[in-house]
C-alpha positions in Angstrom: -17.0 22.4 19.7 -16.7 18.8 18.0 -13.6 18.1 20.8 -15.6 19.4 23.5 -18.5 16.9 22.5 -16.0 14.2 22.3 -14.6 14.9 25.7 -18.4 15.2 27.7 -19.1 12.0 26.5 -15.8 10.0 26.8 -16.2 11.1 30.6 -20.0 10.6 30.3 -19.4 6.7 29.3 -16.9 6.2 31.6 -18.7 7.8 34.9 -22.3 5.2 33.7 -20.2 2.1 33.3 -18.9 3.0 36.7 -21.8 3.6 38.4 -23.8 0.5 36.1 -21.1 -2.2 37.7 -21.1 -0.3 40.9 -25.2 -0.9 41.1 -25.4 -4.3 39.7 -22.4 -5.5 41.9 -24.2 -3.9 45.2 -27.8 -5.8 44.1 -26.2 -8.8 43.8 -24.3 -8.4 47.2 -27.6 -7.4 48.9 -29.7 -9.7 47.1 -27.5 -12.8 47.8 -25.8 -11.9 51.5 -27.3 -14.9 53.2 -25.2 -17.0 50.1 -22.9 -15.3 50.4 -22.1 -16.0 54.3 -22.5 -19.5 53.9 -19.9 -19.2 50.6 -17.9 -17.5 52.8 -17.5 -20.1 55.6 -16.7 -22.9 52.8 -14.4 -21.1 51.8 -12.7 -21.0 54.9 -13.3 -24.8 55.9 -11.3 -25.4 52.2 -8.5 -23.1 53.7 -8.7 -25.4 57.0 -8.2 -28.7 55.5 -5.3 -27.6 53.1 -3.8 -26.2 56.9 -4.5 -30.0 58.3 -3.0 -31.5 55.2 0.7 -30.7 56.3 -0.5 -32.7 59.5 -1.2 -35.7 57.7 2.2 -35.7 56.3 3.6 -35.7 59.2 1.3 -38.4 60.0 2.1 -40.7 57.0 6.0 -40.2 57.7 5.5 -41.0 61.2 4.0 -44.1 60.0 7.3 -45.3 58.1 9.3 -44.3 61.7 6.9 -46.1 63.5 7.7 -49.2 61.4 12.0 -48.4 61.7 11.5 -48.2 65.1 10.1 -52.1 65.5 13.3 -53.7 63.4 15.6 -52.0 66.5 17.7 -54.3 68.4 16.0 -52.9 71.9 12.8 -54.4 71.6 13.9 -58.0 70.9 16.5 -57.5 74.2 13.6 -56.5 76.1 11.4 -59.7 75.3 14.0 -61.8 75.8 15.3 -60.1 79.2 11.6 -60.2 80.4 11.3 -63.9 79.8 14.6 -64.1 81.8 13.8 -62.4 85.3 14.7 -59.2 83.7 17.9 -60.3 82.1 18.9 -60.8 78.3 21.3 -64.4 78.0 22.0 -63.8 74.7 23.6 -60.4 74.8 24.4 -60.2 78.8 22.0 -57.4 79.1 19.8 -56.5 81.9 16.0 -55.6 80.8 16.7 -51.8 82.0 19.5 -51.2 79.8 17.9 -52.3 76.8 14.5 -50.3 78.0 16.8 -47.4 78.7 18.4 -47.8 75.3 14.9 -47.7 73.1 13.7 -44.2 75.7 16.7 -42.5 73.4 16.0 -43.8 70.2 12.7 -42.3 71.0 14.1 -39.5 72.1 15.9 -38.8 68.6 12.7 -39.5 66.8 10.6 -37.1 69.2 13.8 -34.3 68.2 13.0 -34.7 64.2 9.3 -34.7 65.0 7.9 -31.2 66.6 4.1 -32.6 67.2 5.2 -36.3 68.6 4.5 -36.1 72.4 5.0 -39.6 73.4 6.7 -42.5 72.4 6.1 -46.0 74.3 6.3 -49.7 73.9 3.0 -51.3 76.0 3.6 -55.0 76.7 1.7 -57.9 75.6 -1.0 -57.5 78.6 -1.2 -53.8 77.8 1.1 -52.3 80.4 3.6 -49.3 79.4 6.9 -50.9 79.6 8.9 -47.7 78.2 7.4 -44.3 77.8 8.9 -41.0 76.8 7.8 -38.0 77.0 8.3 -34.3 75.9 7.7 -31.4 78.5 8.4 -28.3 76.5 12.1 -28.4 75.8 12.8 -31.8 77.8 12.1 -35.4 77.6 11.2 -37.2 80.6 11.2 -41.0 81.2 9.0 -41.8 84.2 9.7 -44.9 86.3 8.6 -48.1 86.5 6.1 -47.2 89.5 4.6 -44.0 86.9 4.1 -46.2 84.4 0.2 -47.0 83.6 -1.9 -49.7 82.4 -3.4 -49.0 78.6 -5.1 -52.4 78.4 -8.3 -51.4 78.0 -7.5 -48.2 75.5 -8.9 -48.6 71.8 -5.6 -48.2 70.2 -3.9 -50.7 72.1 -6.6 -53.6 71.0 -7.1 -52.5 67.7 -3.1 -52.6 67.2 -2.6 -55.8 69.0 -4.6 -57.8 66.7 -3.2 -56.5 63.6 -1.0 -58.9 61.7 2.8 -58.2 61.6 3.5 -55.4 59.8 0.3 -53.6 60.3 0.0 -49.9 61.7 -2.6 -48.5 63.2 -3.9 -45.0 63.1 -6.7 -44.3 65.8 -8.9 -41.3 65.2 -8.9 -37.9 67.0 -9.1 -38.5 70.8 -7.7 -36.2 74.0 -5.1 -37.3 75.9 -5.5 -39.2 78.7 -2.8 -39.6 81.5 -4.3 -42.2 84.4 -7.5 -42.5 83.6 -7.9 -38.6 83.1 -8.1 -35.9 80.2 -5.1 -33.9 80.3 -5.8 -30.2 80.9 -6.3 -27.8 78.8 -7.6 -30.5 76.5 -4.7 -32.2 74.2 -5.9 -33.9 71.2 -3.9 -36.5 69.9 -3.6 -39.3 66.8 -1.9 -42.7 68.0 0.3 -44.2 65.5 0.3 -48.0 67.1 1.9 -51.0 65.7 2.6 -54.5 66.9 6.2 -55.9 67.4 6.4 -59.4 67.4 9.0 -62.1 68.2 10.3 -64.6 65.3 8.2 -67.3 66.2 5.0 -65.0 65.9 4.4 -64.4 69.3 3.4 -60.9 70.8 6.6 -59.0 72.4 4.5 -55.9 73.0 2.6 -52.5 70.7 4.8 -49.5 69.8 2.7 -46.1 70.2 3.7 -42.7 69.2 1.2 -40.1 70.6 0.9 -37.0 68.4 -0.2 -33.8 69.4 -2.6 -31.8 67.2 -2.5 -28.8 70.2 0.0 -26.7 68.4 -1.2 -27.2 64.9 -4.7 -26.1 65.7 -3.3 -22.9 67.5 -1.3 -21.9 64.3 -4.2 -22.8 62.1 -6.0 -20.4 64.7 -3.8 -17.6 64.2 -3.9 -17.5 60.4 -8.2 -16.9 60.7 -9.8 -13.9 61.3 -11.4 -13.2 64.6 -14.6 -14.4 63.8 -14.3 -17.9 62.3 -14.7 -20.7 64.9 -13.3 -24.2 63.7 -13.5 -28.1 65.7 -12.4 -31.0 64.2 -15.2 -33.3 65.0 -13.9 -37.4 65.6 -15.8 -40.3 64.4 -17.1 -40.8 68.0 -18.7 -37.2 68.0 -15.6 -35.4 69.9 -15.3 -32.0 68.9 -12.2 -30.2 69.3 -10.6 -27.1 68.4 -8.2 -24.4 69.2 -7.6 -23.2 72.7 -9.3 -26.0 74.2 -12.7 -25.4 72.6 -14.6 -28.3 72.3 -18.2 -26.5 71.2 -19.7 -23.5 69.2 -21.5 -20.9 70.5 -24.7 -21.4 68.9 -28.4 -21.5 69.8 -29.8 -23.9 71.8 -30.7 -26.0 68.9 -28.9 -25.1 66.6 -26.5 -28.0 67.4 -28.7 -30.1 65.9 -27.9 -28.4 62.3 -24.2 -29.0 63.0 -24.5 -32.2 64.0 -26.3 -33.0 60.6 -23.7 -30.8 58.9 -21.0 -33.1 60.0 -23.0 -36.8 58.9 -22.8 -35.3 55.8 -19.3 -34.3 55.2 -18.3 -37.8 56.8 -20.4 -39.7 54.5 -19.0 -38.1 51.7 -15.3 -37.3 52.3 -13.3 -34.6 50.6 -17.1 -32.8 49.5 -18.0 -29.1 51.5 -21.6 -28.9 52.7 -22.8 -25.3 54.2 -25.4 -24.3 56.4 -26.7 -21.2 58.4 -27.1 -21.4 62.1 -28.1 -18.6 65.0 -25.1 -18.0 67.2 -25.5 -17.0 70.9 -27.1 -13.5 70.7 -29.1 -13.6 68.0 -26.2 -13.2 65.1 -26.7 -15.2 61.9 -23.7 -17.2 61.0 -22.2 -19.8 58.2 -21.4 -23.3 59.0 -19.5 -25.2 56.7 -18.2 -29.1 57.2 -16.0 -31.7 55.1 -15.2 -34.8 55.6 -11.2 -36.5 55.2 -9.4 -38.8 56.6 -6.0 -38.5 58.5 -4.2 -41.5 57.0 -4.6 -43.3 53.6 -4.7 -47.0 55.5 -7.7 -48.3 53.8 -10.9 -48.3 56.3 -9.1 -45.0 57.8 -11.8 -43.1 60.4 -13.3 -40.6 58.6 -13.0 -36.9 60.4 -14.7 -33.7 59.6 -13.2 -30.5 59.8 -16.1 -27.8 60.6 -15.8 -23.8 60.5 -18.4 -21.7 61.5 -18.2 -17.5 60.3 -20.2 -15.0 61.5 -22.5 -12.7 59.4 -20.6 -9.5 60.2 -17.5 -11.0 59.2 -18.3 -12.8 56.0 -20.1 -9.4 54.9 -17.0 -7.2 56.1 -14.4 -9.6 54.1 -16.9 -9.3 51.1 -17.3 -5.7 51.1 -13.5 -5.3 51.4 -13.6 -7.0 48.1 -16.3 -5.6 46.2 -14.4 -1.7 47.1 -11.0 -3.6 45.7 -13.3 -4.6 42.5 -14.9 -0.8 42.3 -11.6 0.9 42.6 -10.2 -1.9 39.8 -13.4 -0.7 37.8 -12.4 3.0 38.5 -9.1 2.7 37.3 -10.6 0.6 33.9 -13.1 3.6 33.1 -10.8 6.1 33.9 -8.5 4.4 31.4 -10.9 4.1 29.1 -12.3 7.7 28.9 -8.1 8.7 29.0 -8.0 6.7 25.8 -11.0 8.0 24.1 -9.8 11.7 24.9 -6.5 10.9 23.1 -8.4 9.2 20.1 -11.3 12.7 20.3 -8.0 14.7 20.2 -6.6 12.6 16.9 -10.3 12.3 15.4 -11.4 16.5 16.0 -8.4 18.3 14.8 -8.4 17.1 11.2 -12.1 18.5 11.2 -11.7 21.2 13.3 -8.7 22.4 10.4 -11.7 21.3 7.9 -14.2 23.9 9.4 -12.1 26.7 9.8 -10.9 26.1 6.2 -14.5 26.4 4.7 -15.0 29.4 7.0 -12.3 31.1 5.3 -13.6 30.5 1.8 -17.0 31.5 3.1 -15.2 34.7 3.9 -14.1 35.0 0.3 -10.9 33.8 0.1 -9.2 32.2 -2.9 -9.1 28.2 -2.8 -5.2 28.4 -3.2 -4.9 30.7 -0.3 -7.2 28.1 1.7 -4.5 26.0 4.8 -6.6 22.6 3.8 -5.7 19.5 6.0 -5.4 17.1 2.7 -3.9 14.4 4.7 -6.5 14.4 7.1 -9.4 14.8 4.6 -8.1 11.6 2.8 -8.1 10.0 5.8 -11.4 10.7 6.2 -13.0 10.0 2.9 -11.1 6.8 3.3 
């Protein structure tokens, strides 16, 4: 009877701690759900920015190629050859051999470097002198009559007036090819430099194009399908996987994002969340923050934005509170396993006890009495 007490409520405790957790875990899920989708999508925007931080490496190395690539012998031949009717005294070399020459040193750097699309020297007036390439597997080197003024581009000034040794690094743009956005949209960084003669003078501005197209695809395929996520530029350019370049909100609602992103950028490296109404009705997270893509002091300050749906941030979050309930299963079930055994230990000593003084109710002898000693000085104890 005593073991069969024991047992009831070993399974008794274990079954109301269950269903206790299980309660107060659901009220604070259903108390807290519009939290808890805004949590969700700065949670995501912190996976996003530890994605783009392998870009930025790549960024900062290309930074120390960029600054290899100006100490080559080609660019000197060129300056000279194109002070000397396209001919280079000094070593007997025309200008297109020495132009032809710095296309495959390019070459080899766009080979060790997946994302770099384009490598080219612009000349002091702001015209592409050399320009590589890559075209899926190949590397093309247009000629002189495909070759395109960049005068008036942003990275080309801002580079030109830099003092030797200075690199530039521009902030998210789209490529543009002749006055056009390449299609699909192809954001790029432009790692620009100046490359100047001994006597201080301008030969031309080194720029290495890199491509953020494939990065944000693979950051794309590592999200569920509903999280949405742009990298927004200092100038307001919002780009993202696929070519996206907005979110699907309410008409708006745009106005929340756009105050989202002023306040990641004004305080870089910091998440700030919001809910917004997406297209159709469906309430959604919005989480922003701020970094920058280089550590150049006065470095354009980006913001990487995510945006989760309701239904998604709830499903995730459900997925987890069943892994916690069946953790909290296994812990009660453990429990009440453990208080059997111990019931077990604990009632046999006194179940031996009560049949003992049933037998010397029944009128036998003391002696003739089976007494559990050990276990009654155990209890006593």
């Amino acid at each position: 009877m005593i073991q069969r007490d024991i047992q009831r409520y070993a399974l008794a405790s274990a079954a109301l701690v269950a269903a206790i957790s299980f309660g107060l875990a659901w009220m604070v899920y259903d108390r807290q759900r519009e939290q808890i989708v805004a949590s969700a999508a700065n949670d995501t925007v912190a996976d996003l920015r530890a994605g783009l931080a392998r870009f930025q490496g790549e960024i900062a190395a290309l930074r120390a190629k960029i600054i290899s690539l100006s100490d080559t012998p080609p660019l000197a031949g060129i300056a000279r050859a194109e002070e000397n009717y396209g001919y280079d005294p000094e070593e007997r070399t025309p200008v297109s051999l020495w132009k032809d020459r710095l296309a495959r040193i390019g070459i080899g750097l766009m080979r060790g470097s997946p994302a770099l699309a384009q490598v080219r020297l612009l000349g002091p007036g702001g015209r592409e002198l050399v320009r590589v390439e890559r075209r899926g597997d190949t590397y093309v080197t247009p000629g002189d009559e495909r070759l395109q003024d960049k005068s008036g581009r942003d990275y080309f000034l801002a580079a030109r007036d830099l003092p030797p040794g200075g690199v530039h690094v521009s902030p998210l743009d789209l490529n543009i090819e002749n006055g056009v956005a390449e299609q699909p949209p192809n954001p790029v960084i432009r790692v620009a430099m100046p490359v100047h003669k001994t006597d201080g003078s301008l030969i031309g501005v080194l720029v290495l194009n890199v491509s953020l197209r494939k990065a944000l695809d693979d950051l794309h395929a590592q999200f569920d399908p509903d999280v949405t996520f742009m990298i927004v530029s200092p100038t307001g350019l919002m780009l993202g996987a696929n070519g996206d370049q907005a979110f699907a909100v309410e008409p708006g609602e745009e106005r929340a994002i756009s105050d989202l992103v002023s306040q990641a950028r004004a305080a870089p490296g910091e998440n700030f969340a919001t809910l917004v109404n997406l297209v159709g009705g469906e309430l959604a997270g919005a989480a922003a923050q701020g970094f920058v893509m280089s550590d150049a002091p006065g470095a354009p300050v980006h913001a990487a934005v995510v945006v989760r749906t309701r239904t998604g941030a709830l499903a995730a979050m459900r997925r987890l509170l069943a892994e916690a309930m069946i953790a909290v299963i296994a812990l009660s079930a453990a429990a009440a396993l453990a208080i059997l055994l111990f019931a077990r230990q604990l009632s046999l000593p006194l179940m031996r006890l009560t049949e003992a003084t049933r037998e010397l109710a029944a009128g036998r002898s003391a002696a003739d009495v089976a007494w559990p000693r050990a276990s009654v000085a155990e209890i006593e104890a």
